[in-house]
N, CA, C and O of each residue as an XYZ file, in Angstrom:
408
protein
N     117.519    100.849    109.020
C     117.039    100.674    107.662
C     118.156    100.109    106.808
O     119.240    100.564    107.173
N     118.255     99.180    105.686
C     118.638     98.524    104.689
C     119.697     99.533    104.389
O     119.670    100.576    105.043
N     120.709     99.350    103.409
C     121.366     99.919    102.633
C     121.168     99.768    101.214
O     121.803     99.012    100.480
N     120.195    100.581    100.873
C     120.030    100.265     99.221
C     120.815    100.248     98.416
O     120.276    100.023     97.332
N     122.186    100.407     98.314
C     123.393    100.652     97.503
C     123.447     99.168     96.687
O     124.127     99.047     95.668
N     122.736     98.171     97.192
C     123.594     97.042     96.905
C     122.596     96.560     95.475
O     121.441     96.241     95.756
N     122.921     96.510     94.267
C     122.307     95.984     93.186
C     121.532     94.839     92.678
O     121.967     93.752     93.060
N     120.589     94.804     91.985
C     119.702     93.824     92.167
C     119.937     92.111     91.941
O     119.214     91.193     92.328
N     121.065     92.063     91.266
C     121.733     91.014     90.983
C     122.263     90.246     92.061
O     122.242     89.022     92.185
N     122.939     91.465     93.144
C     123.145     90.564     94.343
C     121.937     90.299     95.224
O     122.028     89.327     95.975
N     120.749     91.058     95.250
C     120.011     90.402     96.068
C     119.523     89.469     95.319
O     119.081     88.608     96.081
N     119.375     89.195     94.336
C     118.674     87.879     94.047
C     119.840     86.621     94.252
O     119.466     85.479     94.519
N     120.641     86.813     94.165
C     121.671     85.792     94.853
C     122.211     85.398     96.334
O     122.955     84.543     96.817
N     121.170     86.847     96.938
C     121.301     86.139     98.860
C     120.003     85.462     99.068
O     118.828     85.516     98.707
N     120.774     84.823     99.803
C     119.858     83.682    100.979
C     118.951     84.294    101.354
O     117.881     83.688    101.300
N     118.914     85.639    101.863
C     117.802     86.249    102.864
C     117.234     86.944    102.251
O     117.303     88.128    102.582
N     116.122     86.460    100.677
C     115.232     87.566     99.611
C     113.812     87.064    100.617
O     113.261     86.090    101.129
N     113.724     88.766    100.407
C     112.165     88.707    101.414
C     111.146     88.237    100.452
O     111.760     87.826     99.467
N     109.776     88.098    100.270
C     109.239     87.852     99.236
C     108.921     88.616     98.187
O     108.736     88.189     97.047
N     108.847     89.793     98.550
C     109.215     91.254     96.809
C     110.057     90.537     96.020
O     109.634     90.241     94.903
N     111.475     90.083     96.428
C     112.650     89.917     96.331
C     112.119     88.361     95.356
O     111.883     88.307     94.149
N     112.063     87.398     96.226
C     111.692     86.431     95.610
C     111.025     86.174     94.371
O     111.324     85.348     93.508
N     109.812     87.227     94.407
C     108.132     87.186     93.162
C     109.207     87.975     91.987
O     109.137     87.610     90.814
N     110.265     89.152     92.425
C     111.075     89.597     91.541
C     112.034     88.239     90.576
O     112.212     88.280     89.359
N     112.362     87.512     91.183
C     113.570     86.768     90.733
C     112.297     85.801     89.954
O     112.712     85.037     89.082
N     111.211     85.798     90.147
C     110.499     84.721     89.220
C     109.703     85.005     88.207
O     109.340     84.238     87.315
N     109.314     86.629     88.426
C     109.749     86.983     87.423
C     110.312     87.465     86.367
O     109.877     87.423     85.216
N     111.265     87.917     86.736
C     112.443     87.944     85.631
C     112.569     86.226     85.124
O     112.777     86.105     83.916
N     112.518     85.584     85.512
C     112.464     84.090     85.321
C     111.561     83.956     83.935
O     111.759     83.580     82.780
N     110.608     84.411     84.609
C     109.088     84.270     83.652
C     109.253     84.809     82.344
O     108.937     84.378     81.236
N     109.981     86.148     82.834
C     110.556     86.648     81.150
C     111.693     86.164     80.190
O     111.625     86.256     78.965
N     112.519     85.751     80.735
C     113.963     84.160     80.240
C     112.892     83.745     79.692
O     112.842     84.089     78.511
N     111.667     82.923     80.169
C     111.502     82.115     79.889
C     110.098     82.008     78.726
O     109.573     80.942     78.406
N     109.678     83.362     78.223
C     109.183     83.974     77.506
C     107.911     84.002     77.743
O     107.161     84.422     76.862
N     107.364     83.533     79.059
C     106.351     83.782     79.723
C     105.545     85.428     79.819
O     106.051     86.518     80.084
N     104.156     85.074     79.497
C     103.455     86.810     79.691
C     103.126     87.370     81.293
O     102.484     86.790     82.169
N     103.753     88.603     81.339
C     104.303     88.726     82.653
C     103.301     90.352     83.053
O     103.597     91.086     82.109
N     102.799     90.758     83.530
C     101.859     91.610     83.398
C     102.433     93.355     83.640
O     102.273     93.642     84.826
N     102.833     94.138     83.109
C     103.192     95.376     83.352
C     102.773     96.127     84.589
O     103.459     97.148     84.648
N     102.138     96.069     85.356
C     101.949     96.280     86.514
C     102.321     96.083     87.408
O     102.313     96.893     88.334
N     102.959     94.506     87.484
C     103.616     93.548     88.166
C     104.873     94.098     88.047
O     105.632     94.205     89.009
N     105.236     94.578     86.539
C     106.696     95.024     86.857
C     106.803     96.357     87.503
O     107.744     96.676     88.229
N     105.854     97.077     87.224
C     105.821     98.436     87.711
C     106.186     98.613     89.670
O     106.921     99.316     90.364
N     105.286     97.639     89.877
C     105.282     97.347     91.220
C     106.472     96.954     91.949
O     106.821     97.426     93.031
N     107.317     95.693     91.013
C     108.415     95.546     91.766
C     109.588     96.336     91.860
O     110.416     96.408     92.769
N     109.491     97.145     90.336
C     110.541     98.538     90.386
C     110.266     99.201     91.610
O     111.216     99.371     92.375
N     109.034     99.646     91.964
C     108.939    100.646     93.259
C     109.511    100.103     94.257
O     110.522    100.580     94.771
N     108.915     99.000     94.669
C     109.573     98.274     95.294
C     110.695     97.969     95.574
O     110.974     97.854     96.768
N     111.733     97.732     94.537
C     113.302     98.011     94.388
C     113.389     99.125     94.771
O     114.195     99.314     95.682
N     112.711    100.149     94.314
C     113.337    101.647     94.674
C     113.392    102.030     95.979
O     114.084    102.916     96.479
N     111.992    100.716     96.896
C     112.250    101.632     98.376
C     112.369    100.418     98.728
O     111.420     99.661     98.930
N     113.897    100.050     98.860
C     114.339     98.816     99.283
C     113.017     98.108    100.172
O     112.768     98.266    101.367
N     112.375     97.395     99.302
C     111.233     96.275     99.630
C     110.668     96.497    100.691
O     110.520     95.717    101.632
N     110.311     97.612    100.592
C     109.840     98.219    102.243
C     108.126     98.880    101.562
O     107.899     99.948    100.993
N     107.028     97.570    101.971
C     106.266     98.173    101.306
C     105.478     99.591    101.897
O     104.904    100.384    101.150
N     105.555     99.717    103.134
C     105.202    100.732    103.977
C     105.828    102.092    102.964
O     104.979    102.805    102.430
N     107.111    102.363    102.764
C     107.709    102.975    102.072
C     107.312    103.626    100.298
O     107.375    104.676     99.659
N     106.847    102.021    100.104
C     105.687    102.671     98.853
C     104.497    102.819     99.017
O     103.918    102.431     98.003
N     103.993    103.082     99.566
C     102.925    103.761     99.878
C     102.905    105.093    100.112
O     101.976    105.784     99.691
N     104.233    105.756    101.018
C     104.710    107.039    101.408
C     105.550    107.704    100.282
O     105.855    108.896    100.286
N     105.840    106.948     99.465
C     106.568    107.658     98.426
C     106.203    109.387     97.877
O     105.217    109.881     97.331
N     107.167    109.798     98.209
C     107.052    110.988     97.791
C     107.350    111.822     96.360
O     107.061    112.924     95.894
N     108.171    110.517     95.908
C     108.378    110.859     94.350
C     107.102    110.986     93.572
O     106.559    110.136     92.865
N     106.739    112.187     93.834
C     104.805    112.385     92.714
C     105.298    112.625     91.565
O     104.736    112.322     90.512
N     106.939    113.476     91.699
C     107.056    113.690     89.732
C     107.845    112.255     89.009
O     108.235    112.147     87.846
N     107.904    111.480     89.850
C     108.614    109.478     88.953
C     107.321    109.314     87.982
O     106.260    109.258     88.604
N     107.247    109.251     86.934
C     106.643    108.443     85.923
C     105.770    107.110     86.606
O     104.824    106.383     86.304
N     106.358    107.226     87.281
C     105.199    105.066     87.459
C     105.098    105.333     89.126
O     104.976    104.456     89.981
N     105.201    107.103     89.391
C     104.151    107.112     90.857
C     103.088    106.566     90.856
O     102.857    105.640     91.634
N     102.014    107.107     89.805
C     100.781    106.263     89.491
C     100.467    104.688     90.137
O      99.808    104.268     91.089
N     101.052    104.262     89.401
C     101.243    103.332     89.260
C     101.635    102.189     90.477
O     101.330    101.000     90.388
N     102.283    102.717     91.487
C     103.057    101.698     92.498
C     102.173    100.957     93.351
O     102.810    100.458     94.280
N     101.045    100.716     93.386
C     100.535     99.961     93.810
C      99.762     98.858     93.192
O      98.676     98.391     93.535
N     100.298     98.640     92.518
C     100.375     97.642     90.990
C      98.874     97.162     90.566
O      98.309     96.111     90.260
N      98.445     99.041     90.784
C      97.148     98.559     89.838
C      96.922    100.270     88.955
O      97.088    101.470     89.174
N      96.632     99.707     88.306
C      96.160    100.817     86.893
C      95.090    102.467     87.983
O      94.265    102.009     88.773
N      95.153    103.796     87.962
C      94.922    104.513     88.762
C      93.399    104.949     88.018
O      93.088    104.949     86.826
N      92.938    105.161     88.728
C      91.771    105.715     88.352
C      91.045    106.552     87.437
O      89.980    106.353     86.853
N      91.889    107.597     87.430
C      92.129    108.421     85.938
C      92.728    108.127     85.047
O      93.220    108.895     84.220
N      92.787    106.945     85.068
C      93.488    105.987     83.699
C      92.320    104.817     83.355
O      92.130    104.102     82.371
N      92.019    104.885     83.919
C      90.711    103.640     83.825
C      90.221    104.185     82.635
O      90.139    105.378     82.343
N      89.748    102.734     81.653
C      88.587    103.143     80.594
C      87.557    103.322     81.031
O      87.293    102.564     81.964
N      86.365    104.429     80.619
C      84.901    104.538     81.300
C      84.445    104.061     80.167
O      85.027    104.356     79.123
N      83.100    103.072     80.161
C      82.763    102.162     79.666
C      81.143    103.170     79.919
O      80.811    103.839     80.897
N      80.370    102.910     78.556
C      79.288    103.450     78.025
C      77.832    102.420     78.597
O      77.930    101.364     79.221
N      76.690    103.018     78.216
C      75.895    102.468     79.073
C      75.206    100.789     77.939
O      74.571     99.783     78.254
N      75.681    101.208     76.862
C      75.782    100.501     75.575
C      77.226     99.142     75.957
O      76.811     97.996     76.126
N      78.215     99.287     76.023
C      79.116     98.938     76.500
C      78.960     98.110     77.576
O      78.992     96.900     77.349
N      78.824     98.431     78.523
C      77.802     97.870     79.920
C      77.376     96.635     79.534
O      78.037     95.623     79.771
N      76.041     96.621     78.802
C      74.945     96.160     78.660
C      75.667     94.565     77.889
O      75.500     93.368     78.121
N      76.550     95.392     76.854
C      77.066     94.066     76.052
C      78.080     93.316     77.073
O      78.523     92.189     76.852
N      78.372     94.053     78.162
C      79.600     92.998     78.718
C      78.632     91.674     79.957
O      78.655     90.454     80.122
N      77.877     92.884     80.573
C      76.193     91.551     81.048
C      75.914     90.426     80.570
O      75.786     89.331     81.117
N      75.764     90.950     78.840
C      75.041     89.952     78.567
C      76.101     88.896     77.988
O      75.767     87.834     77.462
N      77.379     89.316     78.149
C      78.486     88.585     77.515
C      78.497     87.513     78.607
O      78.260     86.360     78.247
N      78.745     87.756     79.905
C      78.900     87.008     81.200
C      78.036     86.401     81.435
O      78.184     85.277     81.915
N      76.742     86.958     81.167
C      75.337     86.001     81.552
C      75.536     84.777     80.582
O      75.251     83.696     81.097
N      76.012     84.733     79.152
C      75.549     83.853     78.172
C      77.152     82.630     78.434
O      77.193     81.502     77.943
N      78.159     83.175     79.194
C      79.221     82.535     79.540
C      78.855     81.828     80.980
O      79.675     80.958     81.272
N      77.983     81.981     81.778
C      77.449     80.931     83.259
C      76.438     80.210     82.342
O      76.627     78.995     82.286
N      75.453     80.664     81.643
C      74.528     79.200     81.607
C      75.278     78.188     80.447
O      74.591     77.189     80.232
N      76.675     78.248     79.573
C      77.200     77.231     79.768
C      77.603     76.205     80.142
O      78.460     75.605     79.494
């Protein structure tokens, strides 16, 4: 296994960035460059950093009390989801229906 000791600055400056590594360095790029970069996305690649880019590893994560456990699979968790009304519903249908026969 990797030696995680080594800081993120130098891996984005070796030759051998796996693709975590890579989507990381572009976006941090994206943010230089004042590009909208999606919070999830970052959430994801922190974990990711945390278990040296080993995605098998985030998945097994055992840190349940880290703040952005939730979170590491860079999508919003279920008990965080908005529940949407049957009123609500109805208007987003007919929002989409009236956006195809355009």
């Amino acid at each position: 296994m990797e030696d995680c000791s080594y800081s993120l600055s130098h891996t984005l400056k070796s030759d051998k960035m796996n693709k975590y590594e890579r989507k990381t360095k572009q976006v941090l790029q994206g943010i230089k460059e004042g590009k909208g970069v999606s919070l999830l996305k970052i959430l994801r690649l922190k974990c990711l950093d945390c278990c040296c880019w080993q995605e098998r590893e985030v998945r097994l994560c055992p840190a349940e009390d880290c703040i952005l456990h939730p979170f590491r699979f860079g999508k919003k968790p279920e008990q965080l989801r908005r529940k949407l009304t049957e009123k609500q519903k109805e208007a987003l249908r007919k929002g989409r229906a009236k956006s195809i026969q355009r």
